[in-house]
C-alpha positions in Angstrom: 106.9 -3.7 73.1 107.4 -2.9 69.1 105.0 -2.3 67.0 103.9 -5.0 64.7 103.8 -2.7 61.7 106.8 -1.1 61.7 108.8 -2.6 64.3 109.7 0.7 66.2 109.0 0.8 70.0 105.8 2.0 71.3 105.1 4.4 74.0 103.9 2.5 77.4 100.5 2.5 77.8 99.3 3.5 73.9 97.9 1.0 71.7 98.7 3.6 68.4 102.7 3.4 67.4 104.1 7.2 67.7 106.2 6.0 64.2 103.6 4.6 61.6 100.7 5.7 63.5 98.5 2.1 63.5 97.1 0.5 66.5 98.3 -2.4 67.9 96.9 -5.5 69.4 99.0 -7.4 72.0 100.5 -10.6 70.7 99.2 -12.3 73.4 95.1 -10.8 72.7 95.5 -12.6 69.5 96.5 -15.8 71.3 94.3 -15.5 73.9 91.1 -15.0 71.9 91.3 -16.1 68.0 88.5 -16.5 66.0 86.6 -20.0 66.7 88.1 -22.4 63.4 90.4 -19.8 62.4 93.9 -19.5 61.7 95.6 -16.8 63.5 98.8 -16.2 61.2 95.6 -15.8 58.2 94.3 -12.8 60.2 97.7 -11.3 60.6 98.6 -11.4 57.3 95.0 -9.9 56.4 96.6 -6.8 58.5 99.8 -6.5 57.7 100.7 -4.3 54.6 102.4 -6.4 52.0 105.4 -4.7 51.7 106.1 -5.4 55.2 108.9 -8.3 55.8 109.4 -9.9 59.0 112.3 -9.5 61.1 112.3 -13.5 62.0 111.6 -14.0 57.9 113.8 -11.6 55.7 113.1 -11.6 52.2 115.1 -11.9 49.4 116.0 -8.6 47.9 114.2 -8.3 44.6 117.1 -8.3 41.9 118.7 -4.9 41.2 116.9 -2.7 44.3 117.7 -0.1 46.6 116.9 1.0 49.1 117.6 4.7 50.2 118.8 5.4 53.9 115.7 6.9 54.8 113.6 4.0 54.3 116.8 1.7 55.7 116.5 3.3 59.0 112.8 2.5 59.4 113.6 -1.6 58.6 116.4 -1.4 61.4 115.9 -1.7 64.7 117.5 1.7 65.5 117.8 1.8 69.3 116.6 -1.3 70.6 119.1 -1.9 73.3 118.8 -4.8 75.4 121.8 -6.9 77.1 120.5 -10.2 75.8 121.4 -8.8 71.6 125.1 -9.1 72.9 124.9 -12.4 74.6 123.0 -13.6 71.3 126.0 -12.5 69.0 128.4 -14.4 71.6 126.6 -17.7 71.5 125.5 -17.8 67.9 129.5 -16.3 66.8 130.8 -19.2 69.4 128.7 -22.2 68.6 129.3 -22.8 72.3 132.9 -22.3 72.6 134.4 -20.1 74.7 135.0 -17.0 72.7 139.0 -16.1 72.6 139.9 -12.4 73.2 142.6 -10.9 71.9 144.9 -8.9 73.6 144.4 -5.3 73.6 147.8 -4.7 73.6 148.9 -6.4 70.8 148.7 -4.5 67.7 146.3 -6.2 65.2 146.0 -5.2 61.2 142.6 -4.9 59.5 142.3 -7.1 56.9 141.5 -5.7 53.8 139.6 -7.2 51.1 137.9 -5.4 47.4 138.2 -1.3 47.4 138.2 1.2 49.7 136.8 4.8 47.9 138.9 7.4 48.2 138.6 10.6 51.0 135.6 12.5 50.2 134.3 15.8 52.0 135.9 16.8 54.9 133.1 18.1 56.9 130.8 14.7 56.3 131.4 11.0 56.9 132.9 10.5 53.5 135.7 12.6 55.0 137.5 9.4 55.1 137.3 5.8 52.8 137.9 4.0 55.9 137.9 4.7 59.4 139.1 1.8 60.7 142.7 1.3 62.8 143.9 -1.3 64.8 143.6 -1.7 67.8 146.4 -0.3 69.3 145.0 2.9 67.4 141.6 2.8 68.5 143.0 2.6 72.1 145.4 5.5 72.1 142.5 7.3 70.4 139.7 6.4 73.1 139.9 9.8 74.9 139.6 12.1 71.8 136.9 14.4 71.6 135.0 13.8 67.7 131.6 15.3 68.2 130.4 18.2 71.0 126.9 19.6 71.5 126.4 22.6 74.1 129.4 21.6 76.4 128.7 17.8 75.8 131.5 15.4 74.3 131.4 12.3 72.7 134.8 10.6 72.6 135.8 8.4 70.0 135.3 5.1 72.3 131.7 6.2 73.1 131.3 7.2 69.6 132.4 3.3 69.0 129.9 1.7 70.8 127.2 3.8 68.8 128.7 3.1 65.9 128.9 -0.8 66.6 125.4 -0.8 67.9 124.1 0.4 64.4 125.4 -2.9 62.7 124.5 -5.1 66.2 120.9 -3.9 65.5 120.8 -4.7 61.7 122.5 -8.2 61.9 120.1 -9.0 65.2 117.3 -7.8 62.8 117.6 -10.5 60.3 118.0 -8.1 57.5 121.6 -8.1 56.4 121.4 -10.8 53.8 118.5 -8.6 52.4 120.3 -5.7 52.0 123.7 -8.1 51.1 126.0 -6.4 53.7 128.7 -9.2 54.7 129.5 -8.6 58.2 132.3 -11.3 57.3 134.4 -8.6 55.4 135.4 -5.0 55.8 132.2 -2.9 55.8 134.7 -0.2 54.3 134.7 -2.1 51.0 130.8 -2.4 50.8 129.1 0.3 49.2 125.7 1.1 50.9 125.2 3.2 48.2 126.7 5.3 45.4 129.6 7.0 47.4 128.8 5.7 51.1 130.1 2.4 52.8 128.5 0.3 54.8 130.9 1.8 57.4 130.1 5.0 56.4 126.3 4.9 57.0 126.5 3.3 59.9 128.9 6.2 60.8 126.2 8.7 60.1 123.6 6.4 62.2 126.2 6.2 65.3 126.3 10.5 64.8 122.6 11.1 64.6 121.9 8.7 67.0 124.4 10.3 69.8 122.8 13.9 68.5 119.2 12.4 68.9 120.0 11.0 72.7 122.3 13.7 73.8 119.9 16.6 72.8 116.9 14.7 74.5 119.1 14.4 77.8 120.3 17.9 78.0 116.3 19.2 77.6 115.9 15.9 80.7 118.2 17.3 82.6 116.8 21.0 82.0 113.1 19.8 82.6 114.3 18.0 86.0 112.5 14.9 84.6 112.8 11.7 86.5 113.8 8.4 85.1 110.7 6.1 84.7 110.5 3.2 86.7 111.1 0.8 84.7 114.5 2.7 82.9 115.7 3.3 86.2 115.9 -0.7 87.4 116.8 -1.6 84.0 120.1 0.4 85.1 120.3 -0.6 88.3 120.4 -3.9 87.4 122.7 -3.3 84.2 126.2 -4.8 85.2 124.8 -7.6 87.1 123.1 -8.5 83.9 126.3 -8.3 82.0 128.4 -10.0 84.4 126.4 -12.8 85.0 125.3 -13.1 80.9 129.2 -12.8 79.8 130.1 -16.1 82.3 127.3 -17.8 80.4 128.6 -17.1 77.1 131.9 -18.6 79.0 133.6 -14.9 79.0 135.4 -13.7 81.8 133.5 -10.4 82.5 131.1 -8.0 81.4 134.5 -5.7 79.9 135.0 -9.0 77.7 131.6 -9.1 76.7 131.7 -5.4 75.5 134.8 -5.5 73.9 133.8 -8.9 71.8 131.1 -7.1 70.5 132.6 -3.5 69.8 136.0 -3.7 69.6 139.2 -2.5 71.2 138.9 1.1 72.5 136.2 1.4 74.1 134.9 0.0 77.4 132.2 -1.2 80.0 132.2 2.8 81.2 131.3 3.6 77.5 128.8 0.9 76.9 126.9 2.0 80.5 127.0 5.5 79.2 125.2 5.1 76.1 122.7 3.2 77.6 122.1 5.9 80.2 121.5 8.3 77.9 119.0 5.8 75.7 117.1 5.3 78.6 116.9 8.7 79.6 116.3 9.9 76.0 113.2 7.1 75.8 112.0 8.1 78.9 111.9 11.5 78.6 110.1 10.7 74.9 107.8 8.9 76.4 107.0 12.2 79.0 106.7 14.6 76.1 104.4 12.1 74.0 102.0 11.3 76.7 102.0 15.4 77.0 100.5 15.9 73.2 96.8 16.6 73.5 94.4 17.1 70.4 91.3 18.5 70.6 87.8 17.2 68.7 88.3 20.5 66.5 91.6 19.5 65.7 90.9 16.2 64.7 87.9 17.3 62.7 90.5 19.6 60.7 92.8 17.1 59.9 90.2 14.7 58.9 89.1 17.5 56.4 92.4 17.9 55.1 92.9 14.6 54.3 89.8 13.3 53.7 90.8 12.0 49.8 93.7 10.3 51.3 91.8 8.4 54.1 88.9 7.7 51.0 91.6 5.9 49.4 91.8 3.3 52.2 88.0 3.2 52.6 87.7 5.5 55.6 84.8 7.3 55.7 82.4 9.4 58.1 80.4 6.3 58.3 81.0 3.3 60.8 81.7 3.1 64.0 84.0 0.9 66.4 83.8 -0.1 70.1 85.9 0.0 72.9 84.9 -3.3 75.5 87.2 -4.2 78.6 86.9 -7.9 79.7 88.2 -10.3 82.8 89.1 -14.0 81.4 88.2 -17.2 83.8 89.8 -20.1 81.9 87.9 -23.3 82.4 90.3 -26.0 83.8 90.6 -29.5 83.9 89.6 -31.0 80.8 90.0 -34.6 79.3 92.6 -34.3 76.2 92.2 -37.5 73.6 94.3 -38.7 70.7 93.7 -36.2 68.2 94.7 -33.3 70.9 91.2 -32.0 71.4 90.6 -31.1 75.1 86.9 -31.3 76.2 85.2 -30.0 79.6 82.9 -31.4 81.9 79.5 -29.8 82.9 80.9 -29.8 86.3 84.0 -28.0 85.1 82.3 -25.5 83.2 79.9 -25.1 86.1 82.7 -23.8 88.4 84.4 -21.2 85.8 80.9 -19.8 85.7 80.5 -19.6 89.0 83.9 -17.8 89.8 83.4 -15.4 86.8 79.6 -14.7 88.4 81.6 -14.2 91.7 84.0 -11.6 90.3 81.2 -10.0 88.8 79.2 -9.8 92.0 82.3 -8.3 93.9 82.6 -5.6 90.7 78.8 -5.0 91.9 79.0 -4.6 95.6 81.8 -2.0 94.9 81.8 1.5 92.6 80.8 -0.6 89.9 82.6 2.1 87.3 84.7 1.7 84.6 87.5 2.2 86.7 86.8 0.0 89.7 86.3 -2.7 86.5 89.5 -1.7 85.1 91.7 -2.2 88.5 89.8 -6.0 88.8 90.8 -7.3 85.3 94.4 -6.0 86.2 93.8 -8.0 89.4 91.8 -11.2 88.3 92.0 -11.4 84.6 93.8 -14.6 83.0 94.0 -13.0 79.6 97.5 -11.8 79.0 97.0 -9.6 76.1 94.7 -7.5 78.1 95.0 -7.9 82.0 97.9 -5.3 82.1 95.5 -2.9 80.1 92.4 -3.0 82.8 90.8 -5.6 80.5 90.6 -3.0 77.6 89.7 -3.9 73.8 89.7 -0.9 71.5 88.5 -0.2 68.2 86.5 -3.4 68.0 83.9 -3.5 64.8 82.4 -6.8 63.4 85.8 -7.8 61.2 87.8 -7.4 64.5 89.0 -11.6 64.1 87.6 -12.3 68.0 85.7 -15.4 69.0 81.7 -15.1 67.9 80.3 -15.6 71.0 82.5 -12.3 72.6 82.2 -10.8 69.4 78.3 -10.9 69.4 78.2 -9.3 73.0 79.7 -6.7 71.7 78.1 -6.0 68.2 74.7 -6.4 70.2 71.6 -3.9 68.8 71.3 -1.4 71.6 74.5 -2.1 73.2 74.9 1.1 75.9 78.3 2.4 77.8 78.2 0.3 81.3 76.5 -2.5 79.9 78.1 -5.1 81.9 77.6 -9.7 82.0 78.9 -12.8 81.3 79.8 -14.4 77.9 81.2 -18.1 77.4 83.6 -19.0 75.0 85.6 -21.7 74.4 88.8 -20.2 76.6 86.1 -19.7 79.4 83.8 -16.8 80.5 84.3 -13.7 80.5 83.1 -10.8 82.6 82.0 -8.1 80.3 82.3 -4.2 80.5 81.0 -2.2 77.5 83.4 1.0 77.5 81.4 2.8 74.5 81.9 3.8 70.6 83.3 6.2 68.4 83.3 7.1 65.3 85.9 5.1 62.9 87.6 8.0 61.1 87.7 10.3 64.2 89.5 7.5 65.9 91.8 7.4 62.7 92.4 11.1 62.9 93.2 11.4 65.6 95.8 8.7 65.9 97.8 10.1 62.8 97.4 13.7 64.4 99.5 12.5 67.4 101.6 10.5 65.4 102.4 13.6 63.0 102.7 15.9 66.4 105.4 12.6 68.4 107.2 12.7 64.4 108.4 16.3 65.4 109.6 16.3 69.3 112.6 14.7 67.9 113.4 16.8 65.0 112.6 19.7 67.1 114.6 18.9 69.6 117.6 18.1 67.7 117.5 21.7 66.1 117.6 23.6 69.1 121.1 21.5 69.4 123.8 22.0 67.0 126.6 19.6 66.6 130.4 19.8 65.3 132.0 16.5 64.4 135.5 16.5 63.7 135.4 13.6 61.4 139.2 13.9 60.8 139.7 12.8 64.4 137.1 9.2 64.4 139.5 5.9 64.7 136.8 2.9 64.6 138.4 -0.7 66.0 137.4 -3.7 64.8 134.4 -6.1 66.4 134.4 -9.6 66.2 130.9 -9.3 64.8 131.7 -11.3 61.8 132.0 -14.2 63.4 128.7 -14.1 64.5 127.7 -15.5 60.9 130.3 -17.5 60.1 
C-alpha cells in the first residue's frame, strides 16, 4: 500500500506514512463509508495538498520550471518493484504484438540524436557524457565489478537492471511528460539539469539505490533477521510469475521479458538478485521501524519545539479525535429501478439487523475486550477498508467525511472507551466498538516524531557503509523502453 500523499510505500500495519508523516485512510474505507449525498473525489481533494499531482493525472509542467533531484525523487516511484510494471511496458510498447528480440549477439549501434556533454569528473557520474555501448559491449562487460561495499560487488549487469528500473518507475509513474524526458531518444542527450543527463541521474539513482539496499542487507544478514512473510512468497513465487506473464505478453521466457525491458547484458540471475535484496532491504525497514518507540515526554518536547509551525496549520492543544473499530453487515437484496437507486425491504433490513445483533451477542458471550472485537471484524466484517485492521477507525473528529448516522455514534456527549451497539446506515449496520480519544496535536506529534526518527535508519545506515564506484568501468545497454510510448 502507498501513501496517498506522497506516494511512497507504507509500513504494514501503520496508518501514518514513515516518508511525509500523514495518516492514511484505506481506499476502500472511503468507498465503503462516504458521507450520505456527498461526493467522494470532493473530500479527497479537501485533503490532498494542492501541490500534489496524481500519478494517473500528471500535470503540465508550469512553463520554464525545475525541479531539483531532491524533490524528483520524492514524485518517482523509487522502489516499487512489482512483476506486473514489466508486463505493462510489454503490452502498452507492443500494442498486442508479439514483441521481436534482437539478437544478443549481433552488435547493435546507439542511435544518437542532439548533444552529448563532454566527460566531466572522474570520481562522479558526469565522469562520462554517455554511458551507453552496444550491446555486444554491455555483454562482454556484464561481469565487471563498478561499485563494492564491505566485500559486496555490484557488476555492471546488476548495476543495469538498477539503472533501468529508475526510468521503468518514472515512465510507469505517469510523470515523464511532466518533467519532458523523451524515453523515445537517447537519455544521454537530455539534460536533467545544468550538467546532468537524464542518463546521468538516473545513474546516480541506480548507485544510491544499490548502496541503500546493499547496506540494509548486510546489517539483515548481521541481525539474523528473517524475511517477512509476505517478501518471502513474493520470491518464491518470482519466476513463475515471470514466466507465465512473459507468454502473455507473447514472449518466449521470463530472460526475454528481462532483457526487453533492460537491455542486453544483464539477465534473469540479475533481475532476481535485485529484487532479493529489495525485499530483504524493505523487510528489514519495516523491522527497524516498527522498533522506534516514543515516549509521552518525547512527544510533549517535540510538540514544544514546534509548536509555531503546527499553529500555522491550525493545530493546537485544543481538540480531540477518536479512535472507533466497527464490523459492516451489508443489507442484501434490494429492488434497483430506472434511475439506479436500490431500495430495501423491511424484511431485508430486518435480517442485516438481526445477523449484526447476532455477531454482537457472540462478541458478548466471549472476553468482550477490544481485542476479542478486533479478531471478529477481521473475521466477520464486510467493510474492506477496515476488516484487515480489526475493524479500526482512527483519528475520527466531526469533519472526518463518514456517514451521519456512524458519525453521530461516535461524536456522542459522554461517549466512554468500551462503549459498544448497533448503528444503521445506508451500507447496513454496524457493530460498534468505541476504542477511546486523544488529544489532536499529541496524535500529530507523535506521528512526525516517528516519521523524523524512520527519515534517519536509512541515512544512518548507509554511513556506516562506504562505497567505491569505479565509474570509468559502467557500460549501460540499451532497453527497448522507448517503444513503450511510441
Amino acid at each position: 500500500m502507498k501513501c496517498k500523499y506522497c506516494d511512497q510505500e507504507l509500513v504494514e500495519g501503520k496508518r501514518f506514512c514513515p516518508s511525509c508523516g500523514k495518516e492514511n485512510e484505506p481506499e476502500e474505507a472511503v468507498q465503503e463509508m462516504p458521507a450520505e449525498e456527498a461526493v467522494v473525489e470532493e473530500a479527497a481533494a479537501e485533503e490532498t495538498p494542492a501541490e500534489e499531482v496524481p500519478a494517473e493525472q500528471p500535470a503540465e509542467a508550469p512553463e520554464g520550471a525545475k525541479m531539483s533531484s531532491g524533490k524528483l525523487a520524492m514524485a518517482i516511484v523509487a522502489g516499487v518493484v512489482v512483476v506486473a510494471i514489466l508486463i505493462a511496458l510489454i503490452v502498452s510498447g507492443m500494442g498486442g504484438k508479439t514483441a521481436e528480440i534482437a539478437d544478443p549477439t549481433e552488435p547493435s549501434e546507439p542511435e544518437v540524436m542532439g548533444t552529448i556533454p563532454p566527460d566531466g569528473n572522474p570520481d562522479d557520474v558526469t565522469c562520462k557524457g554517455t554511458y551507453t555501448v552496444t550491446d555486444e559491449e554491455a555483454i562482454a562487460a556484464a561481469d565487471t565489478i563498478v561499485a563494492t561495499m564491505d566485500g559486496a560487488e555490484l557488476t555492471n549487469a546488476e548495476l543495469q537492471v538498477f539503472y533501468w528500473m529508475e526510468a521503468i518507475n518514472l515512465l510507469n509513474s505517469g510523470y515523464a511528460s511532466y518533467f519532458e524526458v523523451d524515453f523515445t531518444q537517447p537519455l544521454d542527450t537530455q539534460l536533467f539539469e545544468e550538467g546532468m543527463t537524464w542518463q546521468q541521474y538516473f545513474l546516480s539513482c541506480a548507485l544510491d539505490s544499490w548502496r541503500s539496499y546493499q547496506a540494509l542487507m548486510l546489517e539483515a544478514e548481521e541481525a539474523d533477521h528473517v524475511l517477512q512473510e509476505d517478501f518471502a512468497g513474493y520470491l518464491e513465487t518470482l519466476h513463475d510469475d515471470l514466466e507465465s506473464g512473459a507468454v502473455a505478453s507473447g514472449l518466449a521466457n521470463a530472460q526475454e521479458l528481462v532483457q526487453y525491458n533492460v537491455g542486453a547484458g544483464a539477465d534473469l540471475d540479475d533481475y532476481t538478485k535485485y529484487i532479493e535484496m529489495y525485499y530483504t532491504g524493505y523487510s528489514y525497514f519495516n523491522e527497524l521501524y516498527g522498533q522506534i518507540e516514543v515516549t509521552p515526554e518525547e512527544v510533549e518536547a517535540y510538540f514544544a519545539e514546534n509548536e509555531e509551525m503546527y499553529a500555522e496549520y491550525g493545530i493546537t492543544k485544543e481538540g480531540e479525535q477518536m479512535n472507533v473499530r466497527h464490523i459492516l453487515v451489508l443489507v442484501e437484496g434490494g429492488t434497483t429501478d430506472e434511475t439506479g437507486t436500490t431500495t430495501y425491504s423491511d424484511e431485508e433490513w430486518a435480517a442485516c439487523e438481526a445477523e449484526a445483533q447476532a455477531i454482537l451477542d457472540e462478541w458478548l458471550a466471549g472476553e468482550a475486550t477490544e481485542d476479542s472485537f478486533a479478531q471478529l471484524a477481521m473475521e466477520r466484517s464486510e467493510d474492506g477498508g477496515s476488516s484487515s485492521n480489526g475493524g479500526l477507525y482512527e483519528g475520527l473528529t466531526a469533519d472526518t467525511n463518514f456517514v451521519e448516522n456512524f458519525k453521530n455514534w461516535y461524536l456522542e456527549e459522554g461517549r466512554q472507551v468500551g462503549d459498544y451497539g448497533l448503528v444503521r446506515t445506508e451500507y447496513g449496520y454496524h457493530v460498534m466498538y468505541f476504542s477511546g480519544t486523544e488529544p489532536i496535536w499529541s496524535a500529530t506529534a507523535e506521528a512526525d516524531l516517528l516519521n523524523e526518527r524512520a527519515n534517519a535508519i536509512l541515512p544512518d545506515c548507509v554511513e556506516r557503509h562506504p562505497v567505491t564506484v569505479d565509474y570509468s568501468a559502467i557500460k549501460l545497454g540499451l532497453s527497448r523502453l522507448g517503444e513503450a510510448e511510441e
